[in-house]
N, C-alpha and C positions, 0 to 999 in steps of 0.2 A: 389330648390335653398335655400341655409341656408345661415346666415352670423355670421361671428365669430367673429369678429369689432365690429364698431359700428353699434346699430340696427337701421332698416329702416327708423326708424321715424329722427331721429338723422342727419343720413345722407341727406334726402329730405330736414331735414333744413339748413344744412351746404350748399347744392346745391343751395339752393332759394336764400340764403344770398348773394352768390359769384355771381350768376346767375344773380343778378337785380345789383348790383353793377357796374359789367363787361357793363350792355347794356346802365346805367347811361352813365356811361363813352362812349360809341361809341355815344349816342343821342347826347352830349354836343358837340356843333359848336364851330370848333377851330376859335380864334378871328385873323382876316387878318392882315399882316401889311398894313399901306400904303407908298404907291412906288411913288415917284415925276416923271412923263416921261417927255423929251423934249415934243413930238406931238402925241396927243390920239387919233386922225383918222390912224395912224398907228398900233394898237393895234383893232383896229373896227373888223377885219376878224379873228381877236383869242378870241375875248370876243363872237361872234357869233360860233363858233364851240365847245367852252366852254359851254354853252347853251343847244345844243342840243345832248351832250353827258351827262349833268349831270346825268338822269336816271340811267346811264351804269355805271356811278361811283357810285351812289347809292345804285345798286345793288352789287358790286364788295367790298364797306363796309359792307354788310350784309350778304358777305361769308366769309368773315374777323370775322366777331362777330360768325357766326357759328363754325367757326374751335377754336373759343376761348371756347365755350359754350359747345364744345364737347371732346375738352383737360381739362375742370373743369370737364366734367361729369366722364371723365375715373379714373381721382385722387380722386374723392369723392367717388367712386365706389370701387376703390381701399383699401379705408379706414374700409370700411367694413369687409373685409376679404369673401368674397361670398365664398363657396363652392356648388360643382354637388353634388346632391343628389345620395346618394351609390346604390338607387333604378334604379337611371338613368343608373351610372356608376358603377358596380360590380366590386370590385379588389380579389388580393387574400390575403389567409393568409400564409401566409409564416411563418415557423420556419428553421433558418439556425444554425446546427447543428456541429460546428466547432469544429473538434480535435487536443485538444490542450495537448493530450500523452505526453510521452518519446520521442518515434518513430518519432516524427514529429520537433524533432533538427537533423536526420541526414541529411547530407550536402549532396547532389544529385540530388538538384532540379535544374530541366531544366532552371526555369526562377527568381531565386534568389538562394540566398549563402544555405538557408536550407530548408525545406518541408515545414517549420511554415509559413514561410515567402513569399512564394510563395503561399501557402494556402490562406494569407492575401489579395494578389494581386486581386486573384482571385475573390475573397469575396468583395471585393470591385467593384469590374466591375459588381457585381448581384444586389450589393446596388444603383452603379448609375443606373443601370436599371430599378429600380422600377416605377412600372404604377402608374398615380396619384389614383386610389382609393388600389392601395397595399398594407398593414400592416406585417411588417415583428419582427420577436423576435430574436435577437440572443442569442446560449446558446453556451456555452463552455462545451467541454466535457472531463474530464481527467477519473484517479479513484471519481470523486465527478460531479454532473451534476450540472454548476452555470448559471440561465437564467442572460444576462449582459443589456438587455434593457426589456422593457412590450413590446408588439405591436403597431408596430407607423410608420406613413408612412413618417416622420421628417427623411429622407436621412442623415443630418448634424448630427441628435444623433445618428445615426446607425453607420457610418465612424466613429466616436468619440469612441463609445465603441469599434471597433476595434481594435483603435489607441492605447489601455492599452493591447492588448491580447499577449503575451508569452508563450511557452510551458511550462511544467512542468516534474519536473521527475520521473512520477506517470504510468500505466500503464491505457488502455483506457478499460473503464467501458459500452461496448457498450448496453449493456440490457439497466443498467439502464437508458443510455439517448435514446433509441426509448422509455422506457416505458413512460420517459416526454414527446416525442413529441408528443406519443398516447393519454395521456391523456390530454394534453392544444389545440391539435386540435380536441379533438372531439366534434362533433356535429356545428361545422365552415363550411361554404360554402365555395366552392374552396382553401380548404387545401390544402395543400402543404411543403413538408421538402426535405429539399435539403444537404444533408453530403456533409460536405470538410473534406479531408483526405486521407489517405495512402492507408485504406483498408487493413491494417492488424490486421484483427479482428478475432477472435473467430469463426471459422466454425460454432461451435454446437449455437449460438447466431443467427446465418445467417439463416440457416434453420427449426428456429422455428418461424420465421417473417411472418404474415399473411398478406398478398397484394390481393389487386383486380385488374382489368383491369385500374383504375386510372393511376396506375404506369409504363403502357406497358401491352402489349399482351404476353401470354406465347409464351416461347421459342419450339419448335418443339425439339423431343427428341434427333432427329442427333445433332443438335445445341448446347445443353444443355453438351451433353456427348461428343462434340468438345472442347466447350468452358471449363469445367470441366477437360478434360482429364488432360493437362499439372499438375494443382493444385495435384490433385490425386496422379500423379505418380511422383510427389516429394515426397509430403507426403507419400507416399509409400516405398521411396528408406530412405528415414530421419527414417521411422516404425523400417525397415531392420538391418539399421546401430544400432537401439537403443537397437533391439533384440538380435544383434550380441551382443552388448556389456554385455546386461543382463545374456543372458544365458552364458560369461566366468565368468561374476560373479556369476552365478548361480551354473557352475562345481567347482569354487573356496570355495561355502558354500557348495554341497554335501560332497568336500572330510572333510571340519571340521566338518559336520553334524558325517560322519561314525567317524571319530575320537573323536567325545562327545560319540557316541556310545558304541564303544569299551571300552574306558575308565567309561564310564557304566556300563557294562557288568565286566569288571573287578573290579570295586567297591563294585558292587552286588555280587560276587564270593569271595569277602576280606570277606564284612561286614557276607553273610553265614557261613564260615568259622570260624568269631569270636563268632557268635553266637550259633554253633554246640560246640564251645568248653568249653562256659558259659552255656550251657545248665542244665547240671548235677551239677553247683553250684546256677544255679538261683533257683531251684525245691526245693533246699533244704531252703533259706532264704524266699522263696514266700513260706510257710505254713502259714503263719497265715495272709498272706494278700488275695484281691480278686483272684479268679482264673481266671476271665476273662480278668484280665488284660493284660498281656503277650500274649492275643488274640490280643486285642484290640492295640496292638505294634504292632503287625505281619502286621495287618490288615491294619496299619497306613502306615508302608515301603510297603507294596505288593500295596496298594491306592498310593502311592508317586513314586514309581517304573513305574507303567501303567501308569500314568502321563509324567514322562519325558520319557519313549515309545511313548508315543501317540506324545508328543512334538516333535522328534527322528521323527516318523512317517510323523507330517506336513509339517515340515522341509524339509524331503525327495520327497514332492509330485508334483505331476506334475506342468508344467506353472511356468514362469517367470516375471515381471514386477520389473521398477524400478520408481521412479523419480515421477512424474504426469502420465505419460503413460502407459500401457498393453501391453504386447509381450505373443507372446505364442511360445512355445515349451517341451523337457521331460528334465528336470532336476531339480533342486532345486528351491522350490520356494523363490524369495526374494521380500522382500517388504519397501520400503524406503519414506518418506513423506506418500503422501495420493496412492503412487502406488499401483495394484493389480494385480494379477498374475491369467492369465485363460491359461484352457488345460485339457488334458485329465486326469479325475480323482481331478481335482478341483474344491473346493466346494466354493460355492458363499455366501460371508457373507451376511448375513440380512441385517446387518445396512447399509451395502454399497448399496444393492438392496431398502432399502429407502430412502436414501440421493438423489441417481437418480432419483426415482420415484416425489419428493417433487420439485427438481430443473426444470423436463421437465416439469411442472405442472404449476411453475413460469411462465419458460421461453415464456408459450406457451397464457400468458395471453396480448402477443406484437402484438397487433389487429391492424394495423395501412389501414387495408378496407377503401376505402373512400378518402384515401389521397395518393397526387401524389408522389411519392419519388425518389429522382433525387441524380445525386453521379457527383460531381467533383473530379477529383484524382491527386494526388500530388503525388510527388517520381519517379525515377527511378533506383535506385538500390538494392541487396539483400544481398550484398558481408558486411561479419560482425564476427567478432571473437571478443565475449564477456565474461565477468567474471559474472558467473549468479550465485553463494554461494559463501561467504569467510566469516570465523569466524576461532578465536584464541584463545585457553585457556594456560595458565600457567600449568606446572605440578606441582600436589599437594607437591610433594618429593622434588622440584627443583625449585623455584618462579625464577630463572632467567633464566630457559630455557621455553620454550612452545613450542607448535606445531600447525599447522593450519592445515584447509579444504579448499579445493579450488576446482572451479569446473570449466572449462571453455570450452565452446563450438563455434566451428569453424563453422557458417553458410555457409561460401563460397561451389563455389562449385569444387573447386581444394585445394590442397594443398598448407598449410602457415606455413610459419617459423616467430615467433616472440620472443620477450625477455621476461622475466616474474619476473619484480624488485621485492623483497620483501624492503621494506623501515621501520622504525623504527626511530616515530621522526624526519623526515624528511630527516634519514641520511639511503644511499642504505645498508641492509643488505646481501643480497642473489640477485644474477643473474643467471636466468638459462635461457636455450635455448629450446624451444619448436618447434615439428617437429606436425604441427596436419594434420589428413587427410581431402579430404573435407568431411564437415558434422559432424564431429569426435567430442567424446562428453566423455572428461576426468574427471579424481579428483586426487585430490593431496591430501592426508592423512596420516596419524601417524597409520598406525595397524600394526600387530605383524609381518606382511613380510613385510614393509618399514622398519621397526626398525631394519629385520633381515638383510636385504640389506643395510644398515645406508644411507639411505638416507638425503641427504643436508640437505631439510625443515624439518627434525623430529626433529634434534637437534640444533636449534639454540637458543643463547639466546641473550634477550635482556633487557636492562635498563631501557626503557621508555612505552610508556600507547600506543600510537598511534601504528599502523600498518596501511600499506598503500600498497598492489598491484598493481602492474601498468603493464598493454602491451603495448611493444611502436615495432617499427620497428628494424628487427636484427641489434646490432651495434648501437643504438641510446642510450643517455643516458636521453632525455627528453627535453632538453630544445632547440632543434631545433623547435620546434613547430610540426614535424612530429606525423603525427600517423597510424595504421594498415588499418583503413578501414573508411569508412563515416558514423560510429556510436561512436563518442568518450566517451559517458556517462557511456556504458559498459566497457572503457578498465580502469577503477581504481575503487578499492573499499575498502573501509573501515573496520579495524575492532578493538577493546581495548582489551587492557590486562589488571587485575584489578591489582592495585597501591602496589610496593611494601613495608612492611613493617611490623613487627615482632610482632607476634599476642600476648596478654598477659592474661594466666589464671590462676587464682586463685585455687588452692587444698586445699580443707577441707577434711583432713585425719587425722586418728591415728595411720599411719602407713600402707600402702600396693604401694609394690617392684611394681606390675604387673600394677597399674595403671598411678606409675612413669614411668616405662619403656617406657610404651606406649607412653604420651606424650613426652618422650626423642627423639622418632624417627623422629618423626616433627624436625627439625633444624630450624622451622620459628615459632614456638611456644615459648615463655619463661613464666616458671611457678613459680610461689612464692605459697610453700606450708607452711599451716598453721594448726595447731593440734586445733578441735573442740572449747577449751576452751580458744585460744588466738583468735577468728575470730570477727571480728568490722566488721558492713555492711559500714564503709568508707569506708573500702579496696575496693569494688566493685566499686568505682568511676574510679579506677589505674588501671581497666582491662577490658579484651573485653567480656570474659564469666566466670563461675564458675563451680566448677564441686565439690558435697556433696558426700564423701562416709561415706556411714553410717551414715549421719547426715544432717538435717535442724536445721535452728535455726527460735526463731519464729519469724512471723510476713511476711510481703510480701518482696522480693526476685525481685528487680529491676533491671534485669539482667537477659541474657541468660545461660542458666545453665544445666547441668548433673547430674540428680540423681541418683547415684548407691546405691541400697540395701536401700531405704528412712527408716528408725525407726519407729516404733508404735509411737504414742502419750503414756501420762499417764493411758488413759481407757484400753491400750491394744487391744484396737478393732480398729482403725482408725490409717491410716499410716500418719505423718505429710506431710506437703508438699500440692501443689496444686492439687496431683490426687487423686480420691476418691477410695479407693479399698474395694472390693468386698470379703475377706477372703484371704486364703493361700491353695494353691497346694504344693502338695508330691509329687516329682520327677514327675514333667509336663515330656511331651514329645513334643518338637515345631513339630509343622503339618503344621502352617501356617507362613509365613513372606512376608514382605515387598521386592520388589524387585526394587521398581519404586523410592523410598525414598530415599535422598542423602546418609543418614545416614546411608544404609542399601549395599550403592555401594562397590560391588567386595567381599560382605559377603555372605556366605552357612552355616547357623546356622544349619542343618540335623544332627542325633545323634549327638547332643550335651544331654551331662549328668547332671543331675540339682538335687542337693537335693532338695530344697525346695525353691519356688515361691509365690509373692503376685501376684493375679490376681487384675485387676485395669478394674473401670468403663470407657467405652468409651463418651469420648465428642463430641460435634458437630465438633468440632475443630481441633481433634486428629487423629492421625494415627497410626492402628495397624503395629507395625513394627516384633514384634515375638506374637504367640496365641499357645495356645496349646488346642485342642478341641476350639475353637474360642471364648476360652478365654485370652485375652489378660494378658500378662506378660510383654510387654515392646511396651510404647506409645513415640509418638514426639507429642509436643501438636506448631500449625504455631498459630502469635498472636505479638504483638507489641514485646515481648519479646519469644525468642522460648525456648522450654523446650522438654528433650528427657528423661525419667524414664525409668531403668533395677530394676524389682523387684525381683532380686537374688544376692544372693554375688557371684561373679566370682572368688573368691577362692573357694566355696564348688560347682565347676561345671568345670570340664573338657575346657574348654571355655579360658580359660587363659592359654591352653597350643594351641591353634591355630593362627593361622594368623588371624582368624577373629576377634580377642580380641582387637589387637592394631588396626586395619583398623577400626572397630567402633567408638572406641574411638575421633582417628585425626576425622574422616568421619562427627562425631559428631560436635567439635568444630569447623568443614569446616563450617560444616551447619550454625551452630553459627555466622558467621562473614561471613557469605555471600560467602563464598569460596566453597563453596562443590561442584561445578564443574570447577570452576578454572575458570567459564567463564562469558563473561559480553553480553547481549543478544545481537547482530546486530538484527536493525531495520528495516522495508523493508519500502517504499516510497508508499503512496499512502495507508496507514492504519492509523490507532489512536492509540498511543499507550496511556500505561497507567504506568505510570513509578513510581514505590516504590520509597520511599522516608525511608523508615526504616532501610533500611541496609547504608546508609549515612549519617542520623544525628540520633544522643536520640534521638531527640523532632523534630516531626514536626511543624514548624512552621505554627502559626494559622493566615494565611493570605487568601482571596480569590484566590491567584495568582502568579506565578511566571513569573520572564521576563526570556527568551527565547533568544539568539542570534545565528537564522540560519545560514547557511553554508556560505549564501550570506550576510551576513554581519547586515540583519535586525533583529529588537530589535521586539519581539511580547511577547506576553502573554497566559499562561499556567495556566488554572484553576485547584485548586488542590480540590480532593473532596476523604476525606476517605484515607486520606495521598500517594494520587498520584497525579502525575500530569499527565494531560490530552493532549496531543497534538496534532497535526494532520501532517504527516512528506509529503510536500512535496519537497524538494529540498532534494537530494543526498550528503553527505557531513558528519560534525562533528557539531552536536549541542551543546551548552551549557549553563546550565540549572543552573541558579542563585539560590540555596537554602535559603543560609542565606548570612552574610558578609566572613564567613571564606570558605563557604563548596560551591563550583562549581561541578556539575556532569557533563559529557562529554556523548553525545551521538553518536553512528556513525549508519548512514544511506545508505544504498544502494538500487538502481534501483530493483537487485534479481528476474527480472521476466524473463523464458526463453523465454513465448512468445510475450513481449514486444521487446526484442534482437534479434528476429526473425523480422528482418523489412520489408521483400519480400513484394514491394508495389502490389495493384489490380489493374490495370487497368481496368478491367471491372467484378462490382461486381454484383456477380446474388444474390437474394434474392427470396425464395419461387418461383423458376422456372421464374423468368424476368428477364432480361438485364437492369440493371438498366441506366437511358440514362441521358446524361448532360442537365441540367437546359435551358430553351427555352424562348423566350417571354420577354427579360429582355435586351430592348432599350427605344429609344426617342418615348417614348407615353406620350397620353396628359392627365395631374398635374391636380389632382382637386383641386389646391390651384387658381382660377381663377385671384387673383388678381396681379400674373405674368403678365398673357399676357395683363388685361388694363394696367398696367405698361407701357409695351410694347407698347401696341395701342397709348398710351397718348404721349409717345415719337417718334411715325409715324408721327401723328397729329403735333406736334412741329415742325418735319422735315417738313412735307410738305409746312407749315404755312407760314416758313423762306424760303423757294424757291417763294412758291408765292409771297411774300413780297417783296425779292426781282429782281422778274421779272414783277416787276409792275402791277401783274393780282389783285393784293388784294390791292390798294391803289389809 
């Protein structure tokens, strides 16, 4: 017995005080009145029976003083705060492990409006069950694991943090929160974690969970492969449909795979041809140069040729995969996000065979031996048609059309018809009717057979920043309140289109047609050209980039810029400008380019003819975007200010009579101003982003911090470190992100998980071969907060005090 009150000494004195006081009072003779009678031999026979009962009233005040002495003793008792000793009484440790997902706002729950809320219910009826010596933690689990109390057996703080919990629209992180419960209960007697939730979690998270007998008995393998089958053989038929789906797309890349081919092959047959008929004039001007040069050409296309063969070759090879998942079959392989394609004659990347090897290695460190693991389950439905990708770019040629991606998949397991608003600015652009099958798993896209087909969403255009997708029920326009299924998080999603408004660049020229043309074809570029010896660095305040031909001027260059052909300095050895060059190349031959580089999109610099090149030293910073022998000839240097150098003049090189001449050029300035894909990133819910701040303002402002106002209307804070800001997205929606007083950025935010959208509740979840069983043991057992029941007793003691009292047995 411990006391949490006051201590023993304290209270023995409180008791003694009250104790002598109380008996004062019963010793002290209450003073008689006196009574006048007519005749006192009339009262003779009641003064004598008075007599020899005093004893009996005697005693009858001295169970009177007891019942007092023993209602002080429970209140002074009480003041202590006594507790049983946990030696005595053993409780357990509980961790309540509440899923607070996406998945857990669809509306389907048996015994409240959504899963959260019912989840709530239930979680509560475990909390008033707590035995007095039980300690329980509750933790919240989304994409982030947040513990919401310590361990504490305070009932009142348990329900309290409850009382704040809401879902999120983040997707459930379930590794990470067993790895918390493994590691805050180990080494705890009578452990214990008890999940509330759906149960729609990650297969491959479930069976690398290590359990003992704590948890249940294993399951018998009939049982196992009973209880399992149903799971299976959806997941099975959902495999089927995705493989069907992959390998049309897979015959869709074999026949453009044969058609890059062919047209390969007849390249290869052009460029033979021209070079059978140069032959007899090159032999003649090649005397007094090396002779292994023209090897060393040969050798360069017959290396670049087996290259896009062997490409031609992968392209063609067995096994299909799309999306996050694996199909197999024999036709092209394709591979889109982190998919991977197996089958016959497919080879297995390394780095993919170590990404897995590292993850199951993780996964497998969820030790949870020892402790009892209990599953309460929420939900009853699986029926869901959600929007799981949407993003928009602007076309570079056209800033008021663009086109979008869309990707929506039909969970149910019958066929649904829905609508599919596209909105802009809040006003509807596009309606279209959708027919999906069940299971059915589409995209809505801009490639070269929608545009040949003109499809609706390829060309539309629009005035404002916002885009908005919506699924609502055939025939609805939204604002009846309807919706498709008991998941409405997935039927809208967000995407921006960047701001429109007409870019302005500066030309330092003395003259060249090809590099005006270029920028001509832009219609959203307007250029002010100016001849070397009229150019003031004020000018660069009035514009977005710069572009030098033939010339730097000196000093630093505050501004995004193009240097074409840069100038020697006065030593002749060093080219001005910020890149440091390495000499000069005679008719380079590019072997190598950039294909991943904005500046570099929808260009094939291959025999291109060059008289004469500066080869430039590579920075940390820089990107080879053409080399020749893997010497670079033309860098993009990324950096507060971005800078792209061609170290050849594009009049002495064939290069200015291609297509690829003017596409580098715009591709260039895209880069410059942030447009080089025309697109503004959507955000996914339940990550951190880190959001540039350069392509927005000059100057990042030197503050610790930016305010934030989320979707939901709240004001928080965005620490900015290295001119980003830092955030963490959880609500689905349109952020927006206070820079300075003039400049607001807009963020758009979506759910984007397919297997969050995938809501199919568990009823009964196995883990590492158990039945996982609902929570036991959690009623009216006895508190070791003891100074309840003196309470209690103190107030018996009262009651009975007053019955005796007044039935005359105590007076």
């Amino acid at each position: 017995m411990s006391f949490l009150g006051l201590p023993f000494a304290q209270l023995a004195a409180v008791f003694g005080a009250f104790a002598a006081g109380l008996t004062i009072l019963y010793i002290l003779k209450l003073r008689r009145r006196r009574v006048h009678v007519p005749f006192a031999k009339l009262w003779q026979r009641v003064l004598k029976e008075k007599e020899s009962t005093s004893l009996f009233r005697k005693l009858k005040r001295l169970l009177s003083l007891l019942l007092q002495l023993g209602f002080l003793f429970l209140l002074t008792g009480a003041l202590g705060d006594p507790r049983l000793s946990k030696d005595v009484l053993s409780g357990r440790q509980i961790i309540m492990l509440l899923d607070t997902s996406a998945s857990m706002k669809a509306r389907d729950a048996s015994e409240a409006p959504t899963r959260m809320l019912e989840a709530l219910k239930k979680a509560r009826e475990v909390v008033r069950g707590l035995g007095g010596a039980d300690t329980m933690m509750i933790v919240r689990m989304d994409a982030q694991v947040t513990p919401l109390t310590p361990f504490t057996g305070d009932t009142s703080r348990l329900l309290m943090a409850l009382d704040g919990v809401t879902a999120s629209d983040t997707r459930a992180d379930l590794a990470r929160g067993l790895k918390f419960a493994a590691d805050a209960l180990h080494g705890r007697k009578n452990a214990q974690l008890i999940l509330v939730g759906d149960g729609a979690y990650d297969r491959s998270v479930l069976t690398t969970v290590k359990l003992d007998k704590a948890s249940g008995k294993k399951l018998a393998a009939s049982e196992l492969r009973r209880l399992m089958a149903k799971d299976r053989a959806e997941d099975e038929e959902a495999a089927d449909r995705k493989a069907k789906a992959a390998a049309k797309a897979a015959k869709a890349a074999a026949a453009a795979a044969k058609k890059r081919e062919e047209a390969l092959k007849r390249g290869a047959e052009v460029v033979a041809k021209a070079s059978s008929k140069s032959k007899g004039k090159s032999k003649g001007k090649s005397k007094g140069k090396p002779k292994g040069k023209p090897k060393v050409k040969a050798k360069a296309k017959a290396k670049a040729k087996a290259k896009a063969k062997t490409k031609v070759a992968a392209a063609s090879g067995s096994g299909t995969g799309s999306g996050t998942g694996s199909g197999t079959g024999t036709g092209t392989s394709v591979a889109a996000g982190t998919g991977t394609g197996s089958g016959t004659g497919a080879k297995k990347k390394k780095g993919v065979k170590v990404v897995g090897k590292v993850r199951g290695a993780d996964l497998d460190r969820i030790d949870l031996r020892g402790v009892a693991v209990r599953f309460i389950s929420v939900g009853s439905s699986r029926d869901n048609v959600g929007i799981v990708a949407f993003n928009a770019r602007r076309y570079p040629a056209n800033k008021l059309s663009f086109e979008t991606f869309l990707e929506i998949v039909n969970y149910k397991k019958k066929a649904v018809e829905v609508d599919l608003q596209l909105l802009t600015d809040g006003v509807i652009n596009e309606v279209v009717r959708l027919s999906l099958q069940a299971g059915e798993r589409v995209r809505y896209s801009c490639g070269p057979e929608e545009r040949r087909q003109k499809k609706r969403w390829c060309e539309m255009a629009a005035s404002g920043e916002l885009l908005e997708a919506r699924l609502l029920p055939p025939g609805s326009t939204g604002d009846d309140g309807k919706t498709v299924d008991a998941f409405p998080l997935d039927d809208r999603a967000y995407a921006l289109l960047p701001r429109q408004r007409r870019q302005k660049a500066l030309l330092v020229t003395n003259g060249n047609l090809f590099l005006e043309g270029a920028l001509l074809l832009d219609q959203n570029v307007e250029v002010i050209k100016v001849p070397p010896d009229k150019y003031d660095p004020s000018m660069l305040a009035k514009v977005d980039a710069v572009i030098f031909d033939g010339f730097y001027p000196k000093g630093e260059v505050h501004k995004h810029s193009l240097l074409v052909n840069p100038p020697v300095d006065e030593s002749g050895k060093k080219v001005m400008g910020p890149f440091d060059s390495l000499g000069a190349l005679k008719e380079p031959i590019i072997t190598e380019q950039s294909k991943q580089h904005a500046a570099m999109r929808w260009i094939t610099l291959k025999d291109v003819n060059i008289a004469t090149a500066t080869v430039f030293k590579k920075g940390k910073d820089d990107t080879v975007l053409a080399a020749s022998f893997r010497k670079p000839i033309m860098l993009a240097r990324e950096g507060k200010y971005r800078r792209v150098v061609m170290g050849f003049d594009p009049r002495q090189s064939d290069l200015v009579l291609r297509v690829a001449f003017p596409l580098f050029i715009i591709n260039s300035f895209h880069w410059f101003t942030g447009e080089g894909e025309g697109l503004i990133t959507t955000y996914k819910t339940g990550e951190t982003w880190r959001v540039a701040l350069g392509q927005v303002v000059e100057k990042v402002p030197d503050v610790p911090h930016l305010s934030v106002k989320t979707p939901g209307g709240e004001l928080i804070r965005a620490p900015l470190q290295n001119g980003r800001a830092v955030l963490y997205g959880r609500e689905a929606g349109i952020y927006t992100l206070t820079v300075d007083d003039k400049t607001k950025l807009k963020l758009a935010a979506n759910l984007a998980d397919s297997d969050e959208s995938r809501i199919r509740p568990r009823m009964a979840l196995i883990v590492d071969g158990r039945k996982l069983a609902e929570p036991s043991g959690f009623g009216v057992a006895l508190r070791r907060e003891i100074w309840i029941y003196l309470v209690l007793a103190a107030l018996g003691l009262t009651l009975l005090e007053w019955l005796t009292y007044n039935r005359r047995m105590t007076v």
